[in-house]
C-alpha positions as CSV (number, residue, x, y, z in Angstrom):
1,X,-37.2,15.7,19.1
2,X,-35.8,17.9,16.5
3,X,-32.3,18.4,15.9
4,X,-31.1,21.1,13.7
5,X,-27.9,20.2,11.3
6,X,-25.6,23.1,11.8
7,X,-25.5,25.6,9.4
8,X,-22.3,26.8,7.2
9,X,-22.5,30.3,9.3
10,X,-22.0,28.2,12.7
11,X,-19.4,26.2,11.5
12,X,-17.6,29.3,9.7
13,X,-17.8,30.6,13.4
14,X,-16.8,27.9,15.2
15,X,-13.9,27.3,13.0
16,X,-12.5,31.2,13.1
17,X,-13.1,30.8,17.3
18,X,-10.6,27.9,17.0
19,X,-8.2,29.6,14.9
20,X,-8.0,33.0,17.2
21,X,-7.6,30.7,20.0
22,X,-4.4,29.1,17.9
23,X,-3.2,32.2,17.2
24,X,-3.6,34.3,20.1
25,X,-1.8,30.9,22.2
26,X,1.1,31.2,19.6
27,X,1.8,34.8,19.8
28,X,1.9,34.2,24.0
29,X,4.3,31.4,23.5
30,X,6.4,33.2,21.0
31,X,9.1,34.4,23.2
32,X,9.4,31.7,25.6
33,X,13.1,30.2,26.1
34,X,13.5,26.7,25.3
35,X,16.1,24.2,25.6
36,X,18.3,24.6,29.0
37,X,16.3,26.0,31.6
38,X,17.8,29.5,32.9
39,X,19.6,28.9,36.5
40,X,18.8,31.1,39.3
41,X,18.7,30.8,42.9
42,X,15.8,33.2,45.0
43,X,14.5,33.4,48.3
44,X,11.1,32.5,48.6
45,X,7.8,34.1,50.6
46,X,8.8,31.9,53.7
47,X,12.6,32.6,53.5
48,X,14.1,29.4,52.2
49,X,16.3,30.3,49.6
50,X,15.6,28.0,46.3
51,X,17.5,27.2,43.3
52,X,15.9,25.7,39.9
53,X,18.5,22.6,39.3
54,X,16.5,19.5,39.0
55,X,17.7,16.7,41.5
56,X,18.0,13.3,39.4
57,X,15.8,11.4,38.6
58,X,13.4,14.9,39.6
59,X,11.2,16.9,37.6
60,X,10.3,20.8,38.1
61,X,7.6,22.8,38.1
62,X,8.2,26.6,37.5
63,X,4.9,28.2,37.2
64,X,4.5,32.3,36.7
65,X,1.2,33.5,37.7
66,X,-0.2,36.7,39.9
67,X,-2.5,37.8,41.8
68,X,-5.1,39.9,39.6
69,X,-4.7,37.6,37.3
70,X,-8.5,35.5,37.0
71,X,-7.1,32.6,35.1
72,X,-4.3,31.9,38.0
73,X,-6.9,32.2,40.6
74,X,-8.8,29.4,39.0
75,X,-5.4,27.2,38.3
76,X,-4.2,27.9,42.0
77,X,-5.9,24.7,43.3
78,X,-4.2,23.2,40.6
79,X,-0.4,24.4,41.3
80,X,-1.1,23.5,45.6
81,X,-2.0,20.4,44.4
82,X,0.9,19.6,42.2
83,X,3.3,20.7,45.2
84,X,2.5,18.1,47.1
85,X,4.0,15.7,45.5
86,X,6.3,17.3,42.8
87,X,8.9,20.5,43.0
88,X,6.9,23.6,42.3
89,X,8.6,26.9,42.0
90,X,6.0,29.1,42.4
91,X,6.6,33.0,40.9
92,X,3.9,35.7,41.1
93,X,4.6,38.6,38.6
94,X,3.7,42.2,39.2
95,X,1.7,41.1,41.9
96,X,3.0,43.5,44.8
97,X,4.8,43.5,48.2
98,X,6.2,40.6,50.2
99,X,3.8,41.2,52.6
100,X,1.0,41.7,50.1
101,X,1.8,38.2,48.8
102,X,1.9,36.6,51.9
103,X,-1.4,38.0,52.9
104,X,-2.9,36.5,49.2
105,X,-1.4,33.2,49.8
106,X,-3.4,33.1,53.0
107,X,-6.3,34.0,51.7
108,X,-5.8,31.6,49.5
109,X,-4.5,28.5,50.8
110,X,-1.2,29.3,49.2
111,X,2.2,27.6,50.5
112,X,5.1,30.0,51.4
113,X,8.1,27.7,51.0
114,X,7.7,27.7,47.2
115,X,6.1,31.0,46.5
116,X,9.0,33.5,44.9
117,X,7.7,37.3,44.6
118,X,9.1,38.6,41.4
119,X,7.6,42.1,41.2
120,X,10.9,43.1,39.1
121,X,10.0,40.8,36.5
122,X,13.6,39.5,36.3
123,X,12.8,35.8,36.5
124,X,9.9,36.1,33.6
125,X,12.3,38.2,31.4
126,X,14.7,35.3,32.2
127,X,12.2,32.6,30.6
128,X,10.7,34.9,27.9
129,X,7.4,34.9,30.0
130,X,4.4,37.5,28.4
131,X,1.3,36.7,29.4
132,X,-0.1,34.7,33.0
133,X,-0.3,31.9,33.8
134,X,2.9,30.5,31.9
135,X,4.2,27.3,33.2
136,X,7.8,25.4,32.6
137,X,8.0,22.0,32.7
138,X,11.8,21.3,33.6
139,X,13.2,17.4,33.2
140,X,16.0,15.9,35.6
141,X,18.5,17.2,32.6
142,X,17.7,20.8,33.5
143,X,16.2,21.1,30.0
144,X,12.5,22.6,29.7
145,X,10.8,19.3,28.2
146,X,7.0,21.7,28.0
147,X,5.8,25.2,28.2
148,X,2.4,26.1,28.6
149,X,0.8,29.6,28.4
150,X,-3.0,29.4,29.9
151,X,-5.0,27.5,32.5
152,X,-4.1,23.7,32.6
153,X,-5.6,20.9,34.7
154,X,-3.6,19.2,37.4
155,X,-4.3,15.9,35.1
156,X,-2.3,17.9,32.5
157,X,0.3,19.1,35.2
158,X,0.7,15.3,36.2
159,X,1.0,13.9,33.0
160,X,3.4,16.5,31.4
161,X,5.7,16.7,35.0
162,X,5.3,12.3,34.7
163,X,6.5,12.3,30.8
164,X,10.0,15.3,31.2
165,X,11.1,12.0,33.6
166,X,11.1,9.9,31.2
């Protein structure tokens, strides 16, 4: 078996891959809020109305997403995951009607009690959010401990929802 050493071109191109990637992640994240998480209460898909004050000793979950986007359709599994055992305040951006949503979600598996429809975009200008899927990671100080712009795993939701408690 013969394996080829990689050449200086292949590194030079996996290297300038890597640094788009950093940058393009960068530019996403720029205008995200940090420190104290905005406060808002909204009514969500199922009409419970929902506010975004951690309980103590509780961590939050405040994930913008929608429905054309590809990379939120793969994370979805993800997020209803994630809701089962932690507080998920799921927004979907420019992503239609009420009924439109709630139609989605049932395509999709989707819960209604946490799904927010935000077709005004006043929530994401409230945290900053640019690009889909953006996720906040808010500790049981109401402070955003983590914010993620991109697809994450629901290891990497778990972990990053376990450390804002500490």
């Amino acid at each position: 078996m013969d394996i080829k050493k990689p050449t200086r071109k292949t590194i030079m191109q996996f290297v300038m891959v890597i640094l788009a990637v950093f940058i393009i992640r960068v530019w996403q994240q720029q205008d995200l809020i940090t420190g104290v998480a905005p406060s808002f209460t909204s009514k969500t898909l199922s009409g419970e109305i929902v506010n975004s004050k951690p309980l103590p000793n509780q961590t939050i979950l405040i994930h913008f997403w929608a429905t054309w986007c590809g990379i939120c359709r793969l994370e979805n599994d993800n997020i209803q995951a994630i809701s089962k055992d932690y507080r998920v305040l799921n927004i979907a951006m420019q992503s239609g009607t009420d009924a439109e949503l709630k139609e989605y979600a049932k395509k999709h598996n989707m819960r209604l009690d946490n799904m927010i429809n935000d077709n005004s975009e006043t929530l994401a200008r409230l945290f900053g959010v640019r690009a889909t899927p953006s996720s906040f990671f808010i500790n049981p100080e109401g402070r955003i401990q983590f914010s993620e712009v991109g697809y994450v795993t629901t290891l990497g939701y778990r972990l990053r929802l376990w450390w804002a408690t500490l």
